[in-house]
C-alpha angles and dihedrals in degrees: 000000000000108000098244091047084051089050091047092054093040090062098039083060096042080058104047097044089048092056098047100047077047083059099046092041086060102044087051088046084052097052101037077053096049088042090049087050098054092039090060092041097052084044089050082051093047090046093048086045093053097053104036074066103048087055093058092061116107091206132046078213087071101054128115116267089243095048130087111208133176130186132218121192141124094004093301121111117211126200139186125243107271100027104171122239103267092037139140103040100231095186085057095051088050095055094048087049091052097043096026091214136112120280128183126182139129130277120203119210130166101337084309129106129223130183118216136202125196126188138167102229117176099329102320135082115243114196116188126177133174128195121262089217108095091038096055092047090056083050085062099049092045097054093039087059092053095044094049087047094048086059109052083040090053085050091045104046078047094060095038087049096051091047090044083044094055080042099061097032093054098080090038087046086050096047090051100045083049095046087047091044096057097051093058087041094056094041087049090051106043109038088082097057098032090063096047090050087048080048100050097047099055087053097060078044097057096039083051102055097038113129113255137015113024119242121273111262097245095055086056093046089048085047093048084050094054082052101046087043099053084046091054093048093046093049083053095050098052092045086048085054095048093049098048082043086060108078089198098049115106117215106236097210128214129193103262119197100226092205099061087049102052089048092055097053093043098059105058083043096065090074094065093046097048080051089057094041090248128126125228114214125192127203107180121160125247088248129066118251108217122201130172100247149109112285090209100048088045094049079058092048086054095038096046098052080039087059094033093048090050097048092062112030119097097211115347145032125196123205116191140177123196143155129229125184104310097344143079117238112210115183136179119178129168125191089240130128090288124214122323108255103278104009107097086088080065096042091089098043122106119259079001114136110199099160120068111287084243142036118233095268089050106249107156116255130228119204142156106078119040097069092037090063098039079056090051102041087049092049088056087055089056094246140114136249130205148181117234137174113255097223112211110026098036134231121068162321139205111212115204115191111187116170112254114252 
């Protein structure tokens, strides 16, 4: 994968997995919320439970350990063992005896909080009040939980979303690098022929309106051919690329006489080496040599070292077919600069330049993608490719192995 495409993947992830652990983090907010809430009302029923009782009591003798009462009646004033400093609250018990009613409310003592319950029961006024304390502690302990558990559940819904995220990304990231790879691909691919088949047609257009005599027949039918070839190799190498971009697809081989391919590939070729001042030279066996294979995606295989080869000799470039035991050599050297010390194991590798940006007479190079798919044709033939010096003339040579039919 292409870096930018990695980091394009890396923060849609990033994305996806932060929204999601935001997600979880507020759900969980949301229940611990909902939990804490019906944890204090069922503490505020317990309490009122506890002190309507208490009020009902005849004797402060009588009253919970855990429960302050006082009681009010016949001008006495009664109060339990214990009774903090500040209680009761003896505005409190005035107004109940006035209205004669029930009255609830808090009571704040020395940093402590009590809540107190007043009531007018048979004549008399019965105050009761519990501490806060225990209560509040239980609070804290409560929310710390929830929070602690937030917390390991946040890190954990992080760590699941990011694992579901890459999940999800994967066949999207797949789809795109595959997408991506096949526009270069076919950029890679079809700018050769395309510019021979431009070639050739202004050519037919410039022998056509030459002034004078009009050109033989058979010079504008040989023209038309060329055409019509270069239309036919251009409509096999796109359907080559669509089925190697289909990873269902399945190749239907063919035995390929290596020979004839490479031949094909070799003679348009010599015009761009008689451009550049180089000569092309050709050693194919007599025989054929036969291989199971895809003409077309060998053809590119032949096309792409040609153009590779001439982009970097400096005089000659030497194109061979051979056979050895039970393979098919296939080598294409040039007398260039070679390959810099250490970087044939990158040769192969996509958008990798492992040659010098520039040939000795400073036309510009353009590398990353011709010797990343002859290393992938020839993988799916089940052969090998190399990089060796090209003793004596210097520079290099690409060494193809495919198994023979």
């Amino acid at each position: 994968m292409r870096p930018r495409a990695r980091t394009d993947s890396k923060g849609a992830v990033a994305r996806l997995a932060v929204q999601f652990a935001a997600l979880m983090v507020v759900l969980l907010a949301l229940m611990g919320g909902l939990m804490y809430s019906v944890v204090a009302a069922g503490a505020d029923e317990a309490d009122n439970r506890k002190l309507m009782g208490a009020t009902q009591i005849d004797s402060t003798r009588d009253a919970p350990l855990d429960v302050f009462v006082a009681i009010s009646g016949n001008g006495q004033l009664t109060v339990s063992r214990n009774m903090p400093a500040g209680l009761p609250d003896v505005a409190a018990i005035a107004r109940v005896a006035e209205s004669r009613g029930i009255e609830r409310g808090k009571v704040q003592i020395a940093g402590r909080s009590y809540v107190v319950f007043t009531a007018f029961h048979d004549g008399r006024v019965v105050q009761a009040a519990v501490d806060q304390r225990e209560r509040q502690e239980e609070a804290d302990r409560l929310i710390l939980a929830l929070v602690i558990a937030g917390a390991a559940a946040a890190v954990l819904a992080s760590a699941a979303s990011v694992w579901m995220a890459r999940r999800a990304m994967r066949p999207l990231v797949e789809s795109m690098a595959l997408q991506r790879r096949f526009i270069a691909d076919a950029s890679h691919e079809l700018r050769t022929p395309l510019t021979l088949l431009s070639t050739r047609a202004q050519l037919l257009r410039r022998r056509l309106l030459r002034p004078g005599a009009a050109p033989a027949p058979q010079e504008t039918a040989k023209g038309v051919q060329g055409i019509v070839d270069d239309s036919k190799l251009l409509t096999g190498i796109l359907d080559d690329l669509l089925m190697a971009a289909d990873p269902r697809g399945a190749a239907d081989y063919t035995p390929v006489n290596l020979c004839a391919v490479g031949a094909g590939a070799a003679a348009p070729a010599g015009g761009q080496a008689e451009s550049q001042s180089l000569r092309l030279e050709t050693d194919f066996p007599a025989g054929p040599v036969v291989v199971r294979g895809s003409a077309v995606s060998l053809g590119r295989v032949f096309t792409a070292l040609i153009s590779n080869a001439l982009d970097h000799a400096r005089t000659t470039v030497h194109v061979t077919v051979s056979t050895r035991g039970r393979d098919a050599v296939i080598r294409v050297a040039d007398d260039g600069a070679g390959f810099a010390a250490g970087a044939e194991a990158r040769a192969f590798e996509r958008f990798a330049s492992a040659r010098p940006e520039t040939s000795a007479a400073g036309t510009p190079r353009h590398y990353g993608l011709g010797l990343a798919l002859v290393a992938e044709i020839v993988s799916l033939h089940d052969g090998t490719v190399s990089v060796e010096p090209n003793p004596p003339e210097g520079g290099a040579a690409i060494v193809l192995t495919l198994p023979l039919a």
